[in-house]
VOPAGU-2260 file (C-alpha; in pm, 1 decimal, decimal comma):
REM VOPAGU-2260
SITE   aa  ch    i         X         Y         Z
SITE  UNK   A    0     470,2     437,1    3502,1
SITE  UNK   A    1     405,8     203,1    3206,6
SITE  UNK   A    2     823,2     259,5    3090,4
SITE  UNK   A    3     979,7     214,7    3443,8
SITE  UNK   A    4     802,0    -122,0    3514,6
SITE  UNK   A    5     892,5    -229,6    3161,8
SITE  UNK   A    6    1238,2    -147,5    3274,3
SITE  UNK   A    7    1163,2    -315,3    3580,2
SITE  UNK   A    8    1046,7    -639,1    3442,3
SITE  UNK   A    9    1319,6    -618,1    3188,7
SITE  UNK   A   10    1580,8    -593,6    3478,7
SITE  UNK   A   11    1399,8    -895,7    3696,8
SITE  UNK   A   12    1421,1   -1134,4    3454,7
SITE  UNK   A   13    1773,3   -1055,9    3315,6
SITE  UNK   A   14    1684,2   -1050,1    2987,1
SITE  UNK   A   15    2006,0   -1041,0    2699,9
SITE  UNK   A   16    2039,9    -697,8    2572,7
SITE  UNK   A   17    2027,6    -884,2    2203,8
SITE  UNK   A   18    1717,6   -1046,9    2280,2
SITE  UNK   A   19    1543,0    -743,8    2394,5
SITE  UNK   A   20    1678,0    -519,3    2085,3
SITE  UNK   A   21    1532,6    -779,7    1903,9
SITE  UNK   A   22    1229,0    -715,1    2039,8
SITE  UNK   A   23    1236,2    -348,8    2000,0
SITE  UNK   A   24    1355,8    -412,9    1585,6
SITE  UNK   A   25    1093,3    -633,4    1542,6
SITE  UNK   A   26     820,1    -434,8    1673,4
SITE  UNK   A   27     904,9    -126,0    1530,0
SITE  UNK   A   28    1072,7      74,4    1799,9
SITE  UNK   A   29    1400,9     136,4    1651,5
SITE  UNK   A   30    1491,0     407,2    1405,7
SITE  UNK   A   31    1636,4     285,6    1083,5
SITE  UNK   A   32    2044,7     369,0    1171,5
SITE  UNK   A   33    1969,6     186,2    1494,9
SITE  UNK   A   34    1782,9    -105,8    1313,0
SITE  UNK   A   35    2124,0    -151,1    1100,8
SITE  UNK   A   36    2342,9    -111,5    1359,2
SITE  UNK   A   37    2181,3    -377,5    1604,1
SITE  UNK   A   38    2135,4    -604,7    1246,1
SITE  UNK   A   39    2534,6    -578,7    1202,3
SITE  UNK   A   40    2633,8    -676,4    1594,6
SITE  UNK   A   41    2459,0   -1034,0    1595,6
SITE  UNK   A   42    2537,8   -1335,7    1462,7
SITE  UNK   A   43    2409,8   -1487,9    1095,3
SITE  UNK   A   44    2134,6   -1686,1    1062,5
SITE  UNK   A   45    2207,1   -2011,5    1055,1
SITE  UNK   A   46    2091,7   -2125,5     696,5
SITE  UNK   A   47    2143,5   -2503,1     709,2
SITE  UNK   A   48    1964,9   -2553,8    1059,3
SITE  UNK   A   49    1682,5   -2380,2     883,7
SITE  UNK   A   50    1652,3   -2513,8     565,9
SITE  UNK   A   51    1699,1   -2878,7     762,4
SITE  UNK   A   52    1380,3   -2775,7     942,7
SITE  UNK   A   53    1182,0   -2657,9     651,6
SITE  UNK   A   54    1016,5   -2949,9     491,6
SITE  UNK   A   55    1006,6   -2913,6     133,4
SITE  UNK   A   56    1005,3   -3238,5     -29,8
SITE  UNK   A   57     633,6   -3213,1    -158,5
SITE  UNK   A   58     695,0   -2832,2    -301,2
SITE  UNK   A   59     891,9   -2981,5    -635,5
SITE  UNK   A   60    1024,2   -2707,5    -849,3
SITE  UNK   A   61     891,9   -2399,1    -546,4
SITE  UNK   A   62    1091,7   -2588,9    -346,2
SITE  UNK   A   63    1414,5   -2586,0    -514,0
SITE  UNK   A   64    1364,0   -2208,9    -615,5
SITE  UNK   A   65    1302,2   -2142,8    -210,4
SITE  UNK   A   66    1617,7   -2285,7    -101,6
SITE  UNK   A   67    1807,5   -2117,5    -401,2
SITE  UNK   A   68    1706,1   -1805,8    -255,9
SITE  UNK   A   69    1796,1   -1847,8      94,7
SITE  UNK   A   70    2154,5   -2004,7      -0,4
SITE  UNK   A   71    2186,2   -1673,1    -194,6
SITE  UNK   A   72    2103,2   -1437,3      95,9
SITE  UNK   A   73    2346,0   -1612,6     290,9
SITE  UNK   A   74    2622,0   -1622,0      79,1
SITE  UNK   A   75    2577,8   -1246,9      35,0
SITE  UNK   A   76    2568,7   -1224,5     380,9
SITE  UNK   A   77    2950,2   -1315,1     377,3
SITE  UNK   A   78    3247,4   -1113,4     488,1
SITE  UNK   A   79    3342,8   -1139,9     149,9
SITE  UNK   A   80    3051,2    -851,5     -15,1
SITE  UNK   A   81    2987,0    -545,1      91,1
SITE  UNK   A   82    2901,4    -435,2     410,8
SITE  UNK   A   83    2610,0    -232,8     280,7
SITE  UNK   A   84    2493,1    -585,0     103,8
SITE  UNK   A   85    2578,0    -808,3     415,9
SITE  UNK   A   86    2370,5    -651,4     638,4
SITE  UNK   A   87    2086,9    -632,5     351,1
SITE  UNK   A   88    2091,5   -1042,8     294,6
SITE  UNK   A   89    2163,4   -1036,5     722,8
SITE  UNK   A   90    1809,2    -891,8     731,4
SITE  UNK   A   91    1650,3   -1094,4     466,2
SITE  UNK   A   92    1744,4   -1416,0     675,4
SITE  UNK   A   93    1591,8   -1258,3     954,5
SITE  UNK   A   94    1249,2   -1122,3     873,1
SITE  UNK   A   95    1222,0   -1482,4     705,0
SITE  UNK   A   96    1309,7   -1632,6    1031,1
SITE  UNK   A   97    1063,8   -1391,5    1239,0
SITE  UNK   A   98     772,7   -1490,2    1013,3
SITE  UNK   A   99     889,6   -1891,3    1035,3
SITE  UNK   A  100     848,6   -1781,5    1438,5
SITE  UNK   A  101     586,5   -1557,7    1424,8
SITE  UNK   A  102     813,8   -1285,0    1651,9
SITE  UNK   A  103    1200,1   -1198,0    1653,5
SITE  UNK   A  104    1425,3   -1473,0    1685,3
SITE  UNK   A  105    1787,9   -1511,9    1712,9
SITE  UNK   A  106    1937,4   -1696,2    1397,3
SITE  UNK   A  107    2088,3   -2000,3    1563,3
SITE  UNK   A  108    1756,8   -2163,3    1736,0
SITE  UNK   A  109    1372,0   -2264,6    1625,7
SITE  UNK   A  110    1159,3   -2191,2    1948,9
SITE  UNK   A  111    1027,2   -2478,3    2118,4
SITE  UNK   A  112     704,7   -2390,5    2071,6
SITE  UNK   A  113     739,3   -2410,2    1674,9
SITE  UNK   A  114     724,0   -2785,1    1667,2
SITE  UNK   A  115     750,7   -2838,7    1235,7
SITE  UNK   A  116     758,5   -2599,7     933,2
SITE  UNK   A  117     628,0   -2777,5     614,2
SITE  UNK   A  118     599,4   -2579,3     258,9
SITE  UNK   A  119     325,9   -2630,4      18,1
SITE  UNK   A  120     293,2   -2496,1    -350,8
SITE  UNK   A  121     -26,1   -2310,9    -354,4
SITE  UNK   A  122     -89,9   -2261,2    -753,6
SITE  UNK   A  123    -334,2   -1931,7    -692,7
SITE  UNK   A  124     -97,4   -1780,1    -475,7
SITE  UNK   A  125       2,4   -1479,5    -526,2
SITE  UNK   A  126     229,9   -1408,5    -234,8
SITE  UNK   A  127     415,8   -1662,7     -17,2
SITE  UNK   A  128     235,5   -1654,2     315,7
SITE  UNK   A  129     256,2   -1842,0     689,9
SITE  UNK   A  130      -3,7   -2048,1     829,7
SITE  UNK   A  131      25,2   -2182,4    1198,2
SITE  UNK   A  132    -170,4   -2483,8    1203,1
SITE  UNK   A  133    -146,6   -2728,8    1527,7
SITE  UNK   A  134     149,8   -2579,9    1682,1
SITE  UNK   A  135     348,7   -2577,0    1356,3
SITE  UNK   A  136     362,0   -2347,7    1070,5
SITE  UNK   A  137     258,0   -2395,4     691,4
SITE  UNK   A  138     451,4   -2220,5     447,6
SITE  UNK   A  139     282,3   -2175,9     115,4
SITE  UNK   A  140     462,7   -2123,5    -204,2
SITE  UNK   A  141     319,8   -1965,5    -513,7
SITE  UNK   A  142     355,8   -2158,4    -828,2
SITE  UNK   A  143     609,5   -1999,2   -1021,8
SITE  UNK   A  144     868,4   -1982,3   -1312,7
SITE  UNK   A  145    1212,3   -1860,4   -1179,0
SITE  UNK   A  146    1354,8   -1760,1    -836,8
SITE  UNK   A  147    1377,0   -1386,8    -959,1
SITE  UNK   A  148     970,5   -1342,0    -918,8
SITE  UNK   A  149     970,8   -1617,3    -598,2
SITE  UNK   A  150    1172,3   -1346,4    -441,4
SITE  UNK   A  151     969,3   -1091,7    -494,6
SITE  UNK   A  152     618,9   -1289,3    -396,4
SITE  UNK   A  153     834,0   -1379,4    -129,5
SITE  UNK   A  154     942,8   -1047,8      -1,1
SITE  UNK   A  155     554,1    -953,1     -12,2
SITE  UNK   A  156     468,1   -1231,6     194,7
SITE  UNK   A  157     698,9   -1133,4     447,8
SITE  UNK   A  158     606,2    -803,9     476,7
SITE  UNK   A  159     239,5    -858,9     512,6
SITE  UNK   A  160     339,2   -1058,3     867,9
SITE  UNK   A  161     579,1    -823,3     999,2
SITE  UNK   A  162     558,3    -491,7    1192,6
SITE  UNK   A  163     635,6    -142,0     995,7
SITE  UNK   A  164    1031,9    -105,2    1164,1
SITE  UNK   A  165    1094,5    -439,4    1070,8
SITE  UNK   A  166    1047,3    -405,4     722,5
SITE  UNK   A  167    1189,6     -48,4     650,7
SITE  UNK   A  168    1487,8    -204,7     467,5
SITE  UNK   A  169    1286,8    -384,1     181,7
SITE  UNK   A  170    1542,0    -505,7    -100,6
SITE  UNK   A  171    1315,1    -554,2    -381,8
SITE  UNK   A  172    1415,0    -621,0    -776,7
SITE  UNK   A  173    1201,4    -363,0    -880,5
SITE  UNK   A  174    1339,0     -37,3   -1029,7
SITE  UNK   A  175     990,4     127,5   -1079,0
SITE  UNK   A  176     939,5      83,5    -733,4
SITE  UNK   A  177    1328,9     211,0    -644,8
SITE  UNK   A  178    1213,2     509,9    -844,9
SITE  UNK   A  179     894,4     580,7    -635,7
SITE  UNK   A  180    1034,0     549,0    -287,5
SITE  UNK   A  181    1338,2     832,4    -461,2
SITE  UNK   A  182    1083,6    1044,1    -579,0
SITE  UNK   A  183     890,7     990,1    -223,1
SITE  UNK   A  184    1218,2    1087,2     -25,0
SITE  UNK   A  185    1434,0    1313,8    -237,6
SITE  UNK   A  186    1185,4    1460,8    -500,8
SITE  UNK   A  187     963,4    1539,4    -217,0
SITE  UNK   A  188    1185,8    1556,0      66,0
SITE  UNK   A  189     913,9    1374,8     252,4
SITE  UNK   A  190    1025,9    1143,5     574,2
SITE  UNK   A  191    1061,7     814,6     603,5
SITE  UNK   A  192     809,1     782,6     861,4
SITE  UNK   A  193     506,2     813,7     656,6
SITE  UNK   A  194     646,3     435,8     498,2
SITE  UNK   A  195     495,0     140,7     588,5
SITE  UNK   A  196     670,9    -104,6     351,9
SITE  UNK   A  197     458,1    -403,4     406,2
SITE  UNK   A  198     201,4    -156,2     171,8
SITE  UNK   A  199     467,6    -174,5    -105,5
SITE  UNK   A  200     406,4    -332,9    -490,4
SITE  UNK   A  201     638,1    -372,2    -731,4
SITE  UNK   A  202     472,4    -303,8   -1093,4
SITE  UNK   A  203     176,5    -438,1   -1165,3
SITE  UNK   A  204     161,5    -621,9   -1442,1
SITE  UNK   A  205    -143,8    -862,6   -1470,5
SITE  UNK   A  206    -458,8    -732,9   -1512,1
SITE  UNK   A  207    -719,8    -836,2   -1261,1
SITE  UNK   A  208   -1026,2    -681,4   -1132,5
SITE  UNK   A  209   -1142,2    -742,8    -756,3
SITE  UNK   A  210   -1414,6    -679,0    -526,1
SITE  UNK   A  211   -1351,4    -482,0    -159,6
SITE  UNK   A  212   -1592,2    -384,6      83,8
SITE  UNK   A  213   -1891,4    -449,7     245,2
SITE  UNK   A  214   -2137,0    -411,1      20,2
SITE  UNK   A  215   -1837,1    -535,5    -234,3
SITE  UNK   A  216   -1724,8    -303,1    -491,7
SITE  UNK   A  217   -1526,6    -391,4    -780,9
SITE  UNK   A  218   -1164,6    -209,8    -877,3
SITE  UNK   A  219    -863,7    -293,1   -1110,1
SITE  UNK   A  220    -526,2    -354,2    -985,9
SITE  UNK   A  221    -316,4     -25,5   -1113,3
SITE  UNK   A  222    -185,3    -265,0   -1432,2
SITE  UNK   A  223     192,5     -55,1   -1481,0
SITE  UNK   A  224     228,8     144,7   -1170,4
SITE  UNK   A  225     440,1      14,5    -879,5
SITE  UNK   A  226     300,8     130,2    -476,3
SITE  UNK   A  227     448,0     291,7    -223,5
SITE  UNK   A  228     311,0     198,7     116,4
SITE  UNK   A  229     202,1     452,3     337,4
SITE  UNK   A  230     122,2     445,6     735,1
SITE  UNK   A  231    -248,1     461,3     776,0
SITE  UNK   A  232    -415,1     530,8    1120,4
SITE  UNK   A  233    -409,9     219,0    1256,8
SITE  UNK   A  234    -667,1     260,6    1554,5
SITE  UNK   A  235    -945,3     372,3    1286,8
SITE  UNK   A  236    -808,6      80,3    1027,6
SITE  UNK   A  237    -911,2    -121,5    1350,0
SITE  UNK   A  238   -1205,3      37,0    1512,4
SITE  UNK   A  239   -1366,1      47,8    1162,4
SITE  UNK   A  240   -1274,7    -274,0    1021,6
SITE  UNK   A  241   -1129,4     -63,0     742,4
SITE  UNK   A  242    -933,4    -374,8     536,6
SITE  UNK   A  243   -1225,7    -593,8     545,3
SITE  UNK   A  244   -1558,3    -339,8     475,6
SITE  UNK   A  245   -1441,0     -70,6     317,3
SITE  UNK   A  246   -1355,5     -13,9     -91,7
SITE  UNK   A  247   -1080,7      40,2    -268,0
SITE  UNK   A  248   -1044,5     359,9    -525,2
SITE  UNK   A  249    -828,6     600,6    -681,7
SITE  UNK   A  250    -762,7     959,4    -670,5
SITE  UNK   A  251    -539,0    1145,7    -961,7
SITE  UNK   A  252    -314,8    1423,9    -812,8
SITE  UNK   A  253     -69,8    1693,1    -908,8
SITE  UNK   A  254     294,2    1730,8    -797,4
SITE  UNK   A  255     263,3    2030,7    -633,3
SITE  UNK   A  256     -34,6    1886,2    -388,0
SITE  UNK   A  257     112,0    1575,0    -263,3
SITE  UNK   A  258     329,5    1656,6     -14,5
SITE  UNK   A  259      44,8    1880,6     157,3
SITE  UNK   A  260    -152,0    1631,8     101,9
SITE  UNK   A  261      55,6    1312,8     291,3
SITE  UNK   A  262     173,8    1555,0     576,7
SITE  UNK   A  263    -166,6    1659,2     640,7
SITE  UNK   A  264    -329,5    1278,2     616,7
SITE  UNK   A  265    -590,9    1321,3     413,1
SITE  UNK   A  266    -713,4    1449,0      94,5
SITE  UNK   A  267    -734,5    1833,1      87,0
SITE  UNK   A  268   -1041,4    2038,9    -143,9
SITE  UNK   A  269    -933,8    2379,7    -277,5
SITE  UNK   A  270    -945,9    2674,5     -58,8
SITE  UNK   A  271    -879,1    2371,4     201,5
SITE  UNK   A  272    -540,4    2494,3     478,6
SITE  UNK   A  273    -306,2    2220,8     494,0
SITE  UNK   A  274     -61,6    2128,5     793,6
SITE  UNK   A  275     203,6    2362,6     686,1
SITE  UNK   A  276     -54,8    2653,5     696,1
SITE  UNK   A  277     -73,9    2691,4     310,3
SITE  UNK   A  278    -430,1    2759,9     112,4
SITE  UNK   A  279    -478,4    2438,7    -169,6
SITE  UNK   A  280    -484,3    2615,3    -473,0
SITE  UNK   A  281    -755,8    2461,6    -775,9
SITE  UNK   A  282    -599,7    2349,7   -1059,3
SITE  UNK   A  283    -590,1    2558,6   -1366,7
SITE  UNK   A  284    -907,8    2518,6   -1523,5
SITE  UNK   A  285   -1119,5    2343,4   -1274,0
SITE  UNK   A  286   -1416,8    2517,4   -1349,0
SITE  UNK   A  287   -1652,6    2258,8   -1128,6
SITE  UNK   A  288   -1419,9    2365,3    -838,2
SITE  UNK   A  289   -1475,0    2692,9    -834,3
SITE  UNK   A  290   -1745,4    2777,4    -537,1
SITE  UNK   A  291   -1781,4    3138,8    -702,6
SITE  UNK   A  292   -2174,4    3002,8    -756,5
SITE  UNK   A  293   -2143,0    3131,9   -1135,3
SITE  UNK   A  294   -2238,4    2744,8   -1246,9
SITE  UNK   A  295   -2464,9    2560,0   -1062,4
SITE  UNK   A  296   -2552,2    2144,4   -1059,3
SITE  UNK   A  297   -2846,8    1966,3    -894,4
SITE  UNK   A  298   -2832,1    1574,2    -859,6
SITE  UNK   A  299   -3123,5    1371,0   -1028,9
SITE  UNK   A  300   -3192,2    1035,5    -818,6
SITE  UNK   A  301   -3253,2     758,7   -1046,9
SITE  UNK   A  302   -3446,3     423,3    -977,0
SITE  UNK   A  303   -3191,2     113,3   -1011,8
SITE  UNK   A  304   -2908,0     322,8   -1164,4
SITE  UNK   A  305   -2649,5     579,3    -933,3
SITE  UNK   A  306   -2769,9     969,0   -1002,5
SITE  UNK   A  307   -2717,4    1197,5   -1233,8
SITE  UNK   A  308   -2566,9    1540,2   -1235,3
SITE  UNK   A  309   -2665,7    1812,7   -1497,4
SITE  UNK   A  310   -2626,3    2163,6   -1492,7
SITE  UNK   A  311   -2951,4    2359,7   -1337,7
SITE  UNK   A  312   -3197,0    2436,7   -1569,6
SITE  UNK   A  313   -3456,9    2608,4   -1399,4
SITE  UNK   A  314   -3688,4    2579,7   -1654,6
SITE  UNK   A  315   -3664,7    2172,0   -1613,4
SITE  UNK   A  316   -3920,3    2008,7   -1428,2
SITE  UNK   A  317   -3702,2    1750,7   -1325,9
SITE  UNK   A  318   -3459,2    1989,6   -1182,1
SITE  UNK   A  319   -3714,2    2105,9    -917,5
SITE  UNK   A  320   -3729,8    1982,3    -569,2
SITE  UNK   A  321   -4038,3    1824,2    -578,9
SITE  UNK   A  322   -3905,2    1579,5    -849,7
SITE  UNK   A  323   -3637,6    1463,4    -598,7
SITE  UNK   A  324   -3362,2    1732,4    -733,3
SITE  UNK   A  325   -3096,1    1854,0    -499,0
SITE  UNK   A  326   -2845,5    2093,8    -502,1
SITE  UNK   A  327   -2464,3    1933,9    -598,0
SITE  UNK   A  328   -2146,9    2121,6    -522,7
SITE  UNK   A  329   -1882,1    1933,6    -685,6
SITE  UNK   A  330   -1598,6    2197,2    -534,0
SITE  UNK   A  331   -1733,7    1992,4    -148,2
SITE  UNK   A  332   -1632,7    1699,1    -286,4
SITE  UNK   A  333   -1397,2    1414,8    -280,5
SITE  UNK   A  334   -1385,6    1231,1    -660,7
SITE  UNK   A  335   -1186,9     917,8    -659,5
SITE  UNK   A  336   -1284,3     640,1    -906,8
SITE  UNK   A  337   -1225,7     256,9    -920,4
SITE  UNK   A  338   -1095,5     267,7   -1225,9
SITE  UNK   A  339    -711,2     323,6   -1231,5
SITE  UNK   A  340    -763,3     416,8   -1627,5
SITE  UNK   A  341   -1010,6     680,2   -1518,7
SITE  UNK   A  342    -856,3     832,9   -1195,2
SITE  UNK   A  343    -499,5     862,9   -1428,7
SITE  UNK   A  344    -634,6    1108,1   -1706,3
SITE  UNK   A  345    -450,6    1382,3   -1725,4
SITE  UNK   A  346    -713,7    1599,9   -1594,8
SITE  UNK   A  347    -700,2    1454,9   -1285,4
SITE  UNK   A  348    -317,2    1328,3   -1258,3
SITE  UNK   A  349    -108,7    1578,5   -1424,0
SITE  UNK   A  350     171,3    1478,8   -1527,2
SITE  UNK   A  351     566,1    1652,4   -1415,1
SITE  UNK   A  352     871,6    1524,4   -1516,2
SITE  UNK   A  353    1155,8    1314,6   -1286,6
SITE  UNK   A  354    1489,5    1223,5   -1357,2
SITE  UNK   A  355    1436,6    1299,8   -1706,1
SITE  UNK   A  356    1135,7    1117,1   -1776,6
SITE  UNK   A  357     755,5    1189,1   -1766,0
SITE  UNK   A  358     568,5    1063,8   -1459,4
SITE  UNK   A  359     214,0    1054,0   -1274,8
SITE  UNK   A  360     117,3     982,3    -912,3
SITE  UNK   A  361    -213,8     858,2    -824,3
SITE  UNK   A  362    -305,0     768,6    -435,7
SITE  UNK   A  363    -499,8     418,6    -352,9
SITE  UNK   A  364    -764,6     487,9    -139,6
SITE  UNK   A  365   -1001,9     262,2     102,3
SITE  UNK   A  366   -1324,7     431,2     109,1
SITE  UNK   A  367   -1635,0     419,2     391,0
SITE  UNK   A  368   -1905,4     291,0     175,0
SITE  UNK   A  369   -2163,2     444,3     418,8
SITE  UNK   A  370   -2044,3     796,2     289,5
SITE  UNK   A  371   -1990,7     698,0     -64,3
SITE  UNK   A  372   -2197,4     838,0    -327,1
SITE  UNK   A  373   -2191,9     704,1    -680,8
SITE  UNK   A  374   -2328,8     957,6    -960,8
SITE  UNK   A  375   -2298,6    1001,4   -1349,7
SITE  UNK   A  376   -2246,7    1310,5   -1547,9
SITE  UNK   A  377   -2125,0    1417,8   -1891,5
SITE  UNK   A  378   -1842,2    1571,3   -1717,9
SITE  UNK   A  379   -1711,3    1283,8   -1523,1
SITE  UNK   A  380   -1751,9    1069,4   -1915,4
SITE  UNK   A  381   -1425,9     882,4   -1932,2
SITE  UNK   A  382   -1215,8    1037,1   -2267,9
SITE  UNK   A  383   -1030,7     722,0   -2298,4
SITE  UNK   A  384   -1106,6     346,0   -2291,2
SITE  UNK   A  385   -1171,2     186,5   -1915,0
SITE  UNK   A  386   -1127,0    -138,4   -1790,3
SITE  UNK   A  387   -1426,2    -311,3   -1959,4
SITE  UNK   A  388   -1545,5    -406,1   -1673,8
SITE  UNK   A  389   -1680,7    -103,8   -1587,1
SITE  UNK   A  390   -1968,0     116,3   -1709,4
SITE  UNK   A  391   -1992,8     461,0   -1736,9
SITE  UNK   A  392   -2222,0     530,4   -1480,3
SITE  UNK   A  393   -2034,1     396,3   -1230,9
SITE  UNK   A  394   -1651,9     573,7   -1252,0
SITE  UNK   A  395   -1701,7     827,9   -1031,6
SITE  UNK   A  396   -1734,3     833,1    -625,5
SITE  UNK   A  397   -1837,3    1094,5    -460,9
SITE  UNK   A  398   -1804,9    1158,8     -89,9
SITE  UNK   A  399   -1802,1    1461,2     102,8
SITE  UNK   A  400   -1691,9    1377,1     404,3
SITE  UNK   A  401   -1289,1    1463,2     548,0
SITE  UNK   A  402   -1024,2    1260,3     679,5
SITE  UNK   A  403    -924,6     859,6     695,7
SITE  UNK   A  404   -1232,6     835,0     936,4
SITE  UNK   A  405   -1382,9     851,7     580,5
SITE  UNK   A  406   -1072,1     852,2     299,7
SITE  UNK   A  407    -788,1     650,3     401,7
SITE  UNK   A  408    -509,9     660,6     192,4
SITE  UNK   A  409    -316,3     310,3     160,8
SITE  UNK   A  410     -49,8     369,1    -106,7
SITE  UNK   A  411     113,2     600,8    -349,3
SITE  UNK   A  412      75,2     470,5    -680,0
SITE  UNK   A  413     348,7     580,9    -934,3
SITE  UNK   A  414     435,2     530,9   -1298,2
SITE  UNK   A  415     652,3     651,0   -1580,1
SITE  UNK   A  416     411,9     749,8   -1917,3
SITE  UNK   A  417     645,6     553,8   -2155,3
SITE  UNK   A  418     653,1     145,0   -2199,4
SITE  UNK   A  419     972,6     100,9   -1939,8
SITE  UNK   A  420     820,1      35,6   -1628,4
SITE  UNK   A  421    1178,3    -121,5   -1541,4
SITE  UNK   A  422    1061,5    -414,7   -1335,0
């Protein structure tokens, strides 16, 4: 129904084959070899048209670095280089051009429509973005020192506007980042498919704390790690206004776990079946997630402050019922924290070693605050020094609630555990 009068329409109006591929790339409907292939038939973007278009004469030094860059991508995208680099700069020029356009757009024309593009430095920017504003489009410029990080804030920007198939061939000047998407592909043997590269970070490297949600919640950025973007459900994202109410935490992990744990879509609890039909095993030493009974934990409310935990005493008054006690299973629950400093102890993300070196994963999470439970316990005490924004009491979330209706997981977070983050 739906695909025959698409082919219909497609047919009626004698649309160019290049045009609709176009289309298809820039929407996500073609598969990466196809994506290259259709990338390598057209012609180059035509640089000087577009930089002529661009107004940049009230950017100053953003300016300059801008136009550095996209002389660079297209001399690289040259008969002279590589093939494997041509069509890499070829595709550079393009997603820049699709978010000048706001859709796919062959390189040698500005639509109609698109009446003036005018830049303008931004100095608490921290990606480039594209603003239409009365049938024109404002392109603002972070502040910055060299073209080496404008490409990078750039590349961000871009990917933030465009549609998953678009951006699946990223070139970034981050080799922490290189090194996740590896491990991602090759350690784990994991598809491409899970990607969504407009998720990607390189490393982090300025420490900042932030508030998501609704009611907001502060976290800290993951200050060393670089992120791998993952696909998230995008009809709940929607439905539940996920990237404007929801919180952002952290959840440590083992090697072993992740794969079952990406492939099934959501976090998994031991004793949990994942999608390849395989029992979660606890990890060694996870005495609070062992649902044998032999320990048992009752949850104290407390006025003003998030509840306690503590081991039942049955001889404590306070541990009764009738003083507002109630059973706690920690082995039913998610913990993720919003402290990255937290969430990485060793406890949590154990550590395995890759290409030689020793390395941690960690998953960013958005988290239904409806469902979110904050509580305190000597056992949950952080070992090591947190962000100092944080206290105590507040470093571990509970929630015991499945799936991204509840836990939606946004990016894999990954870091090497000595000082070269190679960024």
């Amino acid at each position: 129904g739906l695909v025959s009068a698409f082919s219909g329409w497609k047919g009626m109006l004698m649309v160019q084959r290049s045009q609709m591929n176009g289309h298809f790339a820039y929407h996500g409907f073609m598969s990466k070899d196809k994506l290259s292939s259709f990338i390598s038939t057209i012609e180059n973007v035509d640089v000087e048209m577009l930089l002529s278009f661009i107004k940049l004469d009230d950017c100053g030094r953003v300016g300059e670095l801008l136009t550095q860059i996209l002389k660079d991508w297209n001399e690289k995208q040259v008969d002279t280089f590589s093939p494997d680099l041509q069509l890499v700069n070829r595709l550079e020029l393009y997603r820049f051009l699709a978010c000048i356009c706001g859709e796919w757009t062959p390189g040698n024309h500005i639509p109609p429509w698109i009446k003036f593009c005018k830049g303008k430095a931004v100095p608490a920017a921290n990606v480039a973005s594209f603003e239409l504003a009365d049938g024109g489009v404002i392109l603002n410029l972070p502040m910055v020192e060299n073209a080496a990080v404008m490409a990078q804030r750039l590349h961000r920007g871009m990917l933030l506007n465009l549609q998953p198939g678009f951006g699946s061939m990223l070139s970034n000047g981050c080799n922490l980042l290189a090194t996740a998407k590896d491990f991602f592909l090759n350690g784990l043997r994991l598809n491409q498919e899970y990607l969504d590269d407009r998720g990607d970070h390189e490393v982090f490297s300025d420490y900042m704390v932030r508030k998501k949600g609704n009611p907001p919640k502060q976290f800290a950025l993951p200050v060393g790690w670089a992120r791998v973007g993952l696909r998230v459900d995008e009809v709940v994202a929607n439905a539940k206004n996920v990237w404007e109410d929801w919180n952002v935490s952290f959840h440590g992990t083992r090697k072993d776990v992740i794969d079952q744990i990406i492939t099934t879509r959501m976090l998994l609890l031991p004793g949990d079946v994942n999608a390849c039909g395989k029992k979660v095993q606890a990890p060694s030493g996870h005495s609070t997630n062992d649902p044998s009974g032999s320990q048992k934990w009752v949850a104290l409310p407390r006025k003003g402050a998030p509840d306690v935990v503590e081991e039942l005493d049955h001889g404590n008054p306070l541990h009764k019922p009738q003083a507002g006690a109630e059973e706690f299973f920690p082995h039913k629950n998610f913990f993720t924290s919003p402290s990255v400093t937290f969430a990485a102890q060793e406890q949590f993300a154990l550590p395995f070693t890759w290409r030689g070196r020793k390395a941690q994963v960690m998953f960013q999470i958005r988290q239904c605050p409806e469902l979110l439970r904050v509580i305190s316990t000597h056992r949950t005490r952080s070992k090591v020094d947190v962000e100092h924004c944080f206290h105590q009491d507040e470093l571990s979330w509970f929630t015991p609630a499945y799936g991204p209706g509840n836990l939606m997981m946004t990016g894999m977070l990954f870091r090497f555990l000595d000082a070269e983050t190679g960024s």
